[in-house]
C-alpha positions in Angstrom: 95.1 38.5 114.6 98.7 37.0 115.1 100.6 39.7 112.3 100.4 43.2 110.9 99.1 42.6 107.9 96.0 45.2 108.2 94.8 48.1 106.2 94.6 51.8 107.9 91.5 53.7 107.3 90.7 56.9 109.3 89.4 61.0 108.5 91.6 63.3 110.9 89.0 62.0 113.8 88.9 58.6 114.4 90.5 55.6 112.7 90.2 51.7 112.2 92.3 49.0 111.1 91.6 46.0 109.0 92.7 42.5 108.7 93.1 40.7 105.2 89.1 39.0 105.3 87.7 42.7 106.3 87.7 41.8 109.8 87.6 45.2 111.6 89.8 44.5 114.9 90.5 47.9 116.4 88.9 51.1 116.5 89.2 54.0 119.0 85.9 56.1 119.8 85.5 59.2 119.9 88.9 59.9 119.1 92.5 57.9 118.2 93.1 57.5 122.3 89.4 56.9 123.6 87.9 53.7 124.1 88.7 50.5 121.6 85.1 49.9 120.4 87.1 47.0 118.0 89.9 45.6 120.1 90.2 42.3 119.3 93.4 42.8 117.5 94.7 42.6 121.5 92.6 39.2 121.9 89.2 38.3 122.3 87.9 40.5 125.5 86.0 39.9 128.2 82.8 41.1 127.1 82.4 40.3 123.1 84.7 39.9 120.2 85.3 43.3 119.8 85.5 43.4 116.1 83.0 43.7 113.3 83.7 41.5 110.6 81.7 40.4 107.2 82.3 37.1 106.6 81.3 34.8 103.1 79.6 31.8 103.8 81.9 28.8 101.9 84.9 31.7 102.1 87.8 30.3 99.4 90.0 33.3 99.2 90.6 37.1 99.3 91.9 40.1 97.7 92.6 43.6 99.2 93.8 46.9 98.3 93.4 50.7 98.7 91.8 52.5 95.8 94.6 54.6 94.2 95.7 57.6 95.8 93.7 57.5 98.8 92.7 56.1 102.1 89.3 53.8 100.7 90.1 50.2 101.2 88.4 47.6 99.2 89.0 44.2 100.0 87.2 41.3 97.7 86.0 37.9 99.0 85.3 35.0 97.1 83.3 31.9 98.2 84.3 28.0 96.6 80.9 28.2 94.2 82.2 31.4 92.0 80.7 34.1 94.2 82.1 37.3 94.8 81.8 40.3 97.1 83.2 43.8 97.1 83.6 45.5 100.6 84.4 48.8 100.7 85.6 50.5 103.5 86.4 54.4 105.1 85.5 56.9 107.0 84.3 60.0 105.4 86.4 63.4 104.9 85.6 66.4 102.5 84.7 69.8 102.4 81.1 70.3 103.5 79.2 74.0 103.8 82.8 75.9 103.3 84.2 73.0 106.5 85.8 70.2 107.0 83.7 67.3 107.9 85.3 64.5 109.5 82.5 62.7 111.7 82.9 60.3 113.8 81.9 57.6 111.6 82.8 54.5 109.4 81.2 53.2 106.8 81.4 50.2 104.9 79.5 49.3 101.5 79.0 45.4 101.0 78.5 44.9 96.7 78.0 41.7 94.8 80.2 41.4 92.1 79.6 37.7 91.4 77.5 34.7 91.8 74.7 34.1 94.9 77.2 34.6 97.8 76.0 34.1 101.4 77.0 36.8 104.0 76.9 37.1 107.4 77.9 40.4 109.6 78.8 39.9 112.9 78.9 43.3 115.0 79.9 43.1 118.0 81.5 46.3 119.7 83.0 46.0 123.4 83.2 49.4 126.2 85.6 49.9 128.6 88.9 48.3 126.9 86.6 45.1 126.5 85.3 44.6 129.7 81.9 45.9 129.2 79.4 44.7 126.7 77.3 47.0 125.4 72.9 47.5 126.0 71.7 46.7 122.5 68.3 48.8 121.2 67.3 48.7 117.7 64.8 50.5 115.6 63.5 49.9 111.3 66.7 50.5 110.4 69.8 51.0 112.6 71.0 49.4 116.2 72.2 51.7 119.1 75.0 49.7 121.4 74.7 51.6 124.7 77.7 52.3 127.7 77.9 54.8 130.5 80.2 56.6 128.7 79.4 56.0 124.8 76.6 55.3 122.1 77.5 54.1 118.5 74.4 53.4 115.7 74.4 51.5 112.9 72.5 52.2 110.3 72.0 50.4 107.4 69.4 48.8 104.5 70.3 45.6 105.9 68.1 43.4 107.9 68.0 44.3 111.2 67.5 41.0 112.2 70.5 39.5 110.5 72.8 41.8 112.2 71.3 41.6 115.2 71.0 37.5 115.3 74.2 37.1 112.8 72.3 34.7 110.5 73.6 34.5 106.9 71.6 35.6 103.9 72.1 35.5 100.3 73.7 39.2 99.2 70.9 40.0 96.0 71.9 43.9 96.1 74.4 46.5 97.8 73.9 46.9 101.3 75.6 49.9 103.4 76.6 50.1 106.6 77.3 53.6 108.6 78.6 53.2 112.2 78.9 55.7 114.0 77.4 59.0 116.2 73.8 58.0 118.1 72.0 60.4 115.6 69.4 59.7 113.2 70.7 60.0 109.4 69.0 62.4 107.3 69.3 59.9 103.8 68.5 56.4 103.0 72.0 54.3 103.8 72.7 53.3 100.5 72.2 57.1 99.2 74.5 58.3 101.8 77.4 55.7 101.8 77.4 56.2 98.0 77.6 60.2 98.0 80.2 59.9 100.8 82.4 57.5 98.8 82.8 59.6 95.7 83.3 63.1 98.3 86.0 61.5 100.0 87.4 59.2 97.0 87.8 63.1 95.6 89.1 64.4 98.6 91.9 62.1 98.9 92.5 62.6 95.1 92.7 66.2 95.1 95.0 65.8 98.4 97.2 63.9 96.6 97.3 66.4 93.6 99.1 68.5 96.0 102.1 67.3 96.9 105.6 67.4 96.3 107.1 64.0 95.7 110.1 62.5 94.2 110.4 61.1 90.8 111.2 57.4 92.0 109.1 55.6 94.8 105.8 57.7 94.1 103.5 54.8 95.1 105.3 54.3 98.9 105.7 58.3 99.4 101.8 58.6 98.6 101.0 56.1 100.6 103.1 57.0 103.7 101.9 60.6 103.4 98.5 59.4 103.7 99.5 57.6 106.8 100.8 60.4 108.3 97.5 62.3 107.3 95.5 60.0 109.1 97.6 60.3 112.2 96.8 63.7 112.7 93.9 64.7 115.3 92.1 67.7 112.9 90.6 69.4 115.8 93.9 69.8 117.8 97.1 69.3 115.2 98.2 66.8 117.2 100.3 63.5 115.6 100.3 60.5 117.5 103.1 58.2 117.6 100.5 55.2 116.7 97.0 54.3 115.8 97.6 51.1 118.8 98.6 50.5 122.4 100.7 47.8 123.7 101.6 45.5 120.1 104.4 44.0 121.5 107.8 45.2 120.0 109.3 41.9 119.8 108.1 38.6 120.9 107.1 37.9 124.9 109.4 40.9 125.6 107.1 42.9 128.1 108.0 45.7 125.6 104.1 46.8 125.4 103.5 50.7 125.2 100.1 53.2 124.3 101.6 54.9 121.4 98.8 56.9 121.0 99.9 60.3 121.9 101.9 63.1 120.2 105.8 62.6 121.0 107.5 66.1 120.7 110.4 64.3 119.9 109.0 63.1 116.2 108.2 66.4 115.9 111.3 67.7 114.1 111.1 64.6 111.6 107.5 65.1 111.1 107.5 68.6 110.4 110.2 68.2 107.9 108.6 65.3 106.0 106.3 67.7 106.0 107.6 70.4 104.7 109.2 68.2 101.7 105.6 67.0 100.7 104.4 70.4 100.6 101.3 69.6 103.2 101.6 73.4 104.8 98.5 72.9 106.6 99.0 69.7 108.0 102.5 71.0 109.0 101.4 74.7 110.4 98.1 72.8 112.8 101.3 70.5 114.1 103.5 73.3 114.6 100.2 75.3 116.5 99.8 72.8 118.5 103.4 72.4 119.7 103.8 76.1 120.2 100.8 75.9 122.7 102.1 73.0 124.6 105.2 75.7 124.7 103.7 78.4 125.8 101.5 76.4 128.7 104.5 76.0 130.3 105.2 79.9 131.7 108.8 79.3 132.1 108.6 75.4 132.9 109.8 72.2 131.7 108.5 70.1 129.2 107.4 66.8 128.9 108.4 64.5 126.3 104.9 62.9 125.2 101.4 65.0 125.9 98.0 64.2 125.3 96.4 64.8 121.7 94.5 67.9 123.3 97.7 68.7 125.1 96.7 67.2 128.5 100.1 66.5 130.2 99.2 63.6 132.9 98.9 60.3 130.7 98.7 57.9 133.8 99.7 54.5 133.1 97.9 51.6 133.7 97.5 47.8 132.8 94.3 46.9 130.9 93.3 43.6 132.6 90.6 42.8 130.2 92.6 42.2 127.4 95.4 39.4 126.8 97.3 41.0 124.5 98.6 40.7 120.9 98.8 37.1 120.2 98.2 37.0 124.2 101.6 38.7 124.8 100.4 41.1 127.3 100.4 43.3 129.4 98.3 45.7 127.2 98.6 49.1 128.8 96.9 52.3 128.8 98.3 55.7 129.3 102.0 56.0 128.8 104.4 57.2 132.4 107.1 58.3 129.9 105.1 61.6 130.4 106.8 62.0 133.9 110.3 61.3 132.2 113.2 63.9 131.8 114.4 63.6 128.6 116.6 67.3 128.0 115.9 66.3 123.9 112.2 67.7 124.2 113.9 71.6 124.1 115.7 71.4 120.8 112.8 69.6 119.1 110.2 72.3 120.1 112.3 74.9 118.8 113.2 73.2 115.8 110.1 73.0 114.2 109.0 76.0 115.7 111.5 77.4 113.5 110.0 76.7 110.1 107.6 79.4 111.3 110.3 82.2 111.0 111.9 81.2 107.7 108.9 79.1 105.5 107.0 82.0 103.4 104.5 79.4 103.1 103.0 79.6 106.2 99.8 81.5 107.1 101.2 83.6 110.5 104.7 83.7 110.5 106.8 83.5 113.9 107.1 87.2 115.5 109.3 88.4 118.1 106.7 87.6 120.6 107.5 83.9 119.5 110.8 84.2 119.7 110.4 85.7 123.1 108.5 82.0 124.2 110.8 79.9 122.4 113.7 81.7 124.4 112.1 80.7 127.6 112.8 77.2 126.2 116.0 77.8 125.2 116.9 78.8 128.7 116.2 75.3 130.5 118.2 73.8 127.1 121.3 76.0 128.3 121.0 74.6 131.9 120.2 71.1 131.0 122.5 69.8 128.1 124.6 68.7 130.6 122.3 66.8 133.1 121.5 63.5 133.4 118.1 62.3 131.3 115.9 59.5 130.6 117.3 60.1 126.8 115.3 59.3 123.2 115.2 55.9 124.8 113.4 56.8 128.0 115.1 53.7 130.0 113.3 54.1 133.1 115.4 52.9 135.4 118.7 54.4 134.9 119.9 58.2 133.6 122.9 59.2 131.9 123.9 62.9 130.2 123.0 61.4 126.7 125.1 62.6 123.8 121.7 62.9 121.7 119.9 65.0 124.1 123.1 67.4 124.8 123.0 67.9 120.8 119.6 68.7 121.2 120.4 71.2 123.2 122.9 72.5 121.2 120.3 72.4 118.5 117.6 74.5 120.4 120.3 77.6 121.3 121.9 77.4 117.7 118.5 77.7 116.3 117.6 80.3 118.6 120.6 82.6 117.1 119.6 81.6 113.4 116.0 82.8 114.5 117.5 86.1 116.2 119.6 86.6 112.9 116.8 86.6 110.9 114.7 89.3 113.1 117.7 91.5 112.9 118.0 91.2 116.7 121.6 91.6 117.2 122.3 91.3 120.5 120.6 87.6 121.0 121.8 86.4 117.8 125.3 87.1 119.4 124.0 85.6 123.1 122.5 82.7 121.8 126.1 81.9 118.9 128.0 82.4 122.1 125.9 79.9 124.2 125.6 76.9 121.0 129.5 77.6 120.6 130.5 76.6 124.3 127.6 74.0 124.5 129.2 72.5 120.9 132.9 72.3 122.4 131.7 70.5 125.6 129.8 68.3 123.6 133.0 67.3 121.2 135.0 66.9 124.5 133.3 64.8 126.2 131.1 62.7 124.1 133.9 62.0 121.7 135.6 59.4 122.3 138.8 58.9 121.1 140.2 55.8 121.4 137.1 54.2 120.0 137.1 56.8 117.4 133.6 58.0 117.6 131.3 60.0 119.4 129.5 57.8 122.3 126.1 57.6 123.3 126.8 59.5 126.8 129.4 61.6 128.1 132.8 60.3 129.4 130.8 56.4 128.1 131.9 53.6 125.7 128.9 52.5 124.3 126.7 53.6 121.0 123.3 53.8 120.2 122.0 54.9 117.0 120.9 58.9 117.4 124.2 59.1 116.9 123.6 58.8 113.1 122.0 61.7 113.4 124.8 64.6 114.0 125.0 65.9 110.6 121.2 65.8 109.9 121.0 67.9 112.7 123.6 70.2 111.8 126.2 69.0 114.6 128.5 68.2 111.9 129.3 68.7 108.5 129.4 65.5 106.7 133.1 65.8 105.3 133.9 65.8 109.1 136.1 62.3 109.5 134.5 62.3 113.5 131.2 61.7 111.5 132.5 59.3 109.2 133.9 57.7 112.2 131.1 57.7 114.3 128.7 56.0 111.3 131.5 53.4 110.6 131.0 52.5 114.8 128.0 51.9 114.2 128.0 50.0 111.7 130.1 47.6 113.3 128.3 47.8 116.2 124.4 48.0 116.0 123.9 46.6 112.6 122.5 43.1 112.3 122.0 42.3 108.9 120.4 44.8 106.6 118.6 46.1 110.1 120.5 48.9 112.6 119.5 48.5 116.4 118.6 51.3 118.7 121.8 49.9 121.1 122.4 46.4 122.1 123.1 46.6 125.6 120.7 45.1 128.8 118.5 47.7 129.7 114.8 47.5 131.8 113.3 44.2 129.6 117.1 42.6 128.7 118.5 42.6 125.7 116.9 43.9 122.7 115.8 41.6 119.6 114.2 43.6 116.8 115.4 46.7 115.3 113.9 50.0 115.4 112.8 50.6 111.8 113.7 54.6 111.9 117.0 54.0 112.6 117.5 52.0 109.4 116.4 54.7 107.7 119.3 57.5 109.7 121.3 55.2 108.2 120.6 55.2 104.8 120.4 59.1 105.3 124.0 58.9 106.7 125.5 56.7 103.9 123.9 59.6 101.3 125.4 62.6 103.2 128.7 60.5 103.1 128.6 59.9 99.5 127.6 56.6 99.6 124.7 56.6 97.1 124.2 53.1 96.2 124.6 51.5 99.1 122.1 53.7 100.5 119.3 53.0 97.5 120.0 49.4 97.9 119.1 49.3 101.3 116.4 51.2 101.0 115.0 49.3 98.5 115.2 46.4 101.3 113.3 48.5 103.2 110.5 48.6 101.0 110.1 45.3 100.8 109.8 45.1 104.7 106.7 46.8 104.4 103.4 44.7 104.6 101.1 44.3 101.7 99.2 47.3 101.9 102.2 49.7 102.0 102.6 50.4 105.5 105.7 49.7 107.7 105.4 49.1 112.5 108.1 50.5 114.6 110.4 47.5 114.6 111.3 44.4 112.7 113.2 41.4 113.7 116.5 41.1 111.6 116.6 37.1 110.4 112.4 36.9 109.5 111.7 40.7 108.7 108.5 40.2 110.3 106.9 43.5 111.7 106.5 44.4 115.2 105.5 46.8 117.5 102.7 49.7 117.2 101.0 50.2 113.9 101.1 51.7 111.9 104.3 53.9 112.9 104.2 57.4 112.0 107.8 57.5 112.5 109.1 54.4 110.3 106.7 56.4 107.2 108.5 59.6 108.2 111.7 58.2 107.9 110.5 56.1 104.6 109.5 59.6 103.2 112.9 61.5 104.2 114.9 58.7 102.7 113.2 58.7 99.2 113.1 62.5 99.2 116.8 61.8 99.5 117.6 59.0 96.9 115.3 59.8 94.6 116.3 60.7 90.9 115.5 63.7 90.2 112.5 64.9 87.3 115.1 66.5 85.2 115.6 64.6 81.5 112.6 62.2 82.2 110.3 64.2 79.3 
């Protein structure tokens, strides 16, 4: 693969993504962060292709697209004599014995809708980030690949010997293919493939049912929610970042990061895309499992990325077995950002953390015994809005007292008072107004700057970057405030390049920077509507849309002049901010019947 244009399947426990001829090029096992069973989207490995394709013999063209309103993908191929086959693809998900059942599995259903086509399936999982190829046993009707540390079967009503030799043969029926746990299967294949279809088709369909979108952009909310769906670990709450490790974010940069862990940073944005969709118990698991990273601390720090079971040392290292994305390596494993100070993490714990005191939705509401936790937190916030930081950036080489992570700051001990307010505890509502107030003035007099006429990206600095966008989301400032009409005029002059705003455009640890950060074109449309600026902000975001890749589904960054996609896919935070934005912009339902 040499571009983005894949398809995202997954259940809440594993995930895989698909190129445009069904080609299945990555796929974590057991879980979103284990081992790349399909890696080949990162280059052909060591030990095997790492991918599990099903190719047509005499291929002339294909055709692909999710079934409607959920996270099946079927993608058609068509051979030059008039033959036709339907693949269909996903993992299962539904309610099963009163539980959730998400296995560790992925099936895919191979139907002839035309013609005599030829197919050929070629499956060839690698262990060990690709360096390890697997022990192959097979049985009447599956194949076991074998490592030290993991065992997939297939099982299927396909010849055994095709798969296992790779020879063609004329497709005369529907075959099914189930990948997945070593552990015999109770049904024939094509029984089971074609009961766990129509449950999950009817999960996905009844999830959808559920939530709360705007009148205008249905189709791209729906599918970004499913996105953000798939992104998140059932068994812990967890959301990472990204389904991938080390896509490059712009071309032969070096700019290669494991984006699959859960960023407490996105957590505020998350939560409240969230929240607007109406997925309460998407939302409350998150929030659980941020409150338990809170209270693991006892009274210390927090880091700014954690493992999706909250393990807190994500060692980084370079994968050797694998070039890279369009061999632009290094691909890397593990992400050191965890060992980073970034002072942000504070206010974005406790600000989702508050939607637990004030949300009537939610099944166990935040207690004073919370608050007691989350006051713990907003103790190290008091001491550290003014220290130096890695920032939202995490430049790792240099540290500055960033403007965004003192508002942070601000943000955790003003929420802290709301919180207090609403407990009817007097006496730290009026402790923690009094601490937000005098962390508020510093804030305005020293990252203001006023011959520039805008707040800065660090105190007593001259430069921008674009969380700056965000002071009135975040309550900082009201948007009839000129500072804040100021500050989004800087950066417009500044950061924007073309339709696209970067994250800054000063040198830092890889140069200078080439693509644009995707979210931050979306705080900008969100800034334009809290200034009143209603059409320039649709227009835009209809641009937007039209960045994203066939299938609905946007990376982390784009480059400015050819709008292609880059970085880790797909991003949970560019469909965040693609959710916030329409929830925004949209017309409302009023007059449409």
């Amino acid at each position: 693969m040499d571009n983005l244009e894949l398809g995202l399947i997954g259940n809440g426990s594993i995930s895989a993504l698909i190129g445009p001829l069904a080609q299945m090029v990555w796929s974590c096992m057991p879980r979103f962060d284990g081992d790349p069973v399909f890696c080949s989207l990162l280059g052909k490995p060591e030990a095997s292709r790492g991918e599990f394709s099903i190719e047509v013999m005499d291929f002339s063209r294909a055709e692909q697209s999710y079934i409607r309103n959920t996270a099946i993908l079927v993608t058609t191929l068509y051979d030059e004599g008039g033959g036709a086959v339907e693949i269909t693809d996903f993992a299962p998900r539904f309610k099963q014995f009163g539980r959730s059942f998400y296995p560790m599995m992925l099936v895919r259903r191979v139907r002839r809708l035309a013609g005599s086509p030829s197919v050929r399936i070629r499956l060839e999982p690698a262990f060990g980030y690709g360096a390890e190829a697997p022990d192959v046993t097979f049985g009447s009707n599956h194949v076991r690949y074998v490592s030290p540390q993991l065992v997939v079967r297939l099982t299927t009503d396909a010849s055994i010997a095709a798969v296992l030799e790779q020879t063609p043969f004329v497709l005369d029926g529907d075959v099914t293919l189930i990948l997945g746990p070593d552990e015999t299967l109770s049904d024939n294949p094509g029984e089971l493939g074609q009961r766990f279809f129509g449950a999950t088709r009817n999960y996905w369909r009844d999830w959808v049912r559920f939530l709360g979108i705007p009148f205008e952009w249905q189709e791209a909310v729906i599918r970004a929610a499913i996105t953000i769906k798939l992104a998140a670990l059932e068994d812990t709450g967890a959301i990472v970042a990204a389904m991938t490790t080390s896509l490059p974010e712009a071309p032969c940069s070096g700019r290669n990061w494991d984006y699959r862990y859960c960023w407490l940073r996105d957590s505020y944005f998350v939560v409240s895309a969230l929240n607007r969709l109406s997925v309460t118990r998407t939302m409350e698991r998150y929030l659980h499992y941020i409150i338990n990273l809170a209270a693991a601390q006892r009274g210390g720090g927090l880091q700014p990325v954690y493992g999706l079971s909250g393990r807190p040392d994500l060692k980084e290292e370079i994968v050797a077995s694998l070039p890279g994305f369009g061999g632009m390596g290094p691909v890397r494993k593990g992400n050191d950002a965890c060992r980073q100070r970034q002072n942000d993490v504070y206010g974005a714990a406790i600000l989702s953390a508050t939607h637990m005191f004030f949300d009537e939705r939610i099944e166990h509401m935040g207690n004073a015994g919370l608050f007691a936790q989350l006051e713990s937190l907003g103790e190290l916030a008091r001491v550290a809005y003014d220290k130096p930081d890695a920032g939202i950036w995490e430049f790792r080489s240099k540290e500055k007292v960033h403007t965004y992570s003192s508002v942070m700051c601000w943000v955790a001990c003003d929420r802290l008072g709301r919180i207090a307010t609403k407990l009817g505890l007097k006496d730290r509502a009026a402790y923690w107004r009094g601490v937000s107030e005098q962390i508020h003035a510093v804030i305005c007099e020293r990252a203001w700057n006023r011959e520039m006429g805008t707040f800065v990206e660090s105190f007593d600095g001259n430069e921008l970057d674009a969380s700056l966008l965000l002071l009135h989301e975040l309550g900082f400032l009201p948007a009839g405030d000129p500072r804040f009409a100021g500050t989004v005029a800087a950066v417009e002059r500044d950061l924007k390049r073309g339709d696209f705003i970067f994250r800054y455009t000063g040198e830092d640890d890889f140069g200078t920077p080439t693509t644009a950060f995707l979210v931050c074109t979306f705080w900008y449309i969100d800034a334009l509507a809290a200034l009143g600026r209603i059409e320039e902000a649709r227009g835009l975001f209809l641009k937007l849309l039209g960045c994203r890749n066939s299938l609905g589904l946007l990376s982390e960054d784009i480059d400015p002049v050819s709008r292609r996609l880059w970085g880790n896919f797909p991003q949970t935070y560019s469909m965040v901010g693609l959710i916030n934005s329409a929830m925004r912009l949209s017309k409302g339902w009023e007059g449409v019947f």
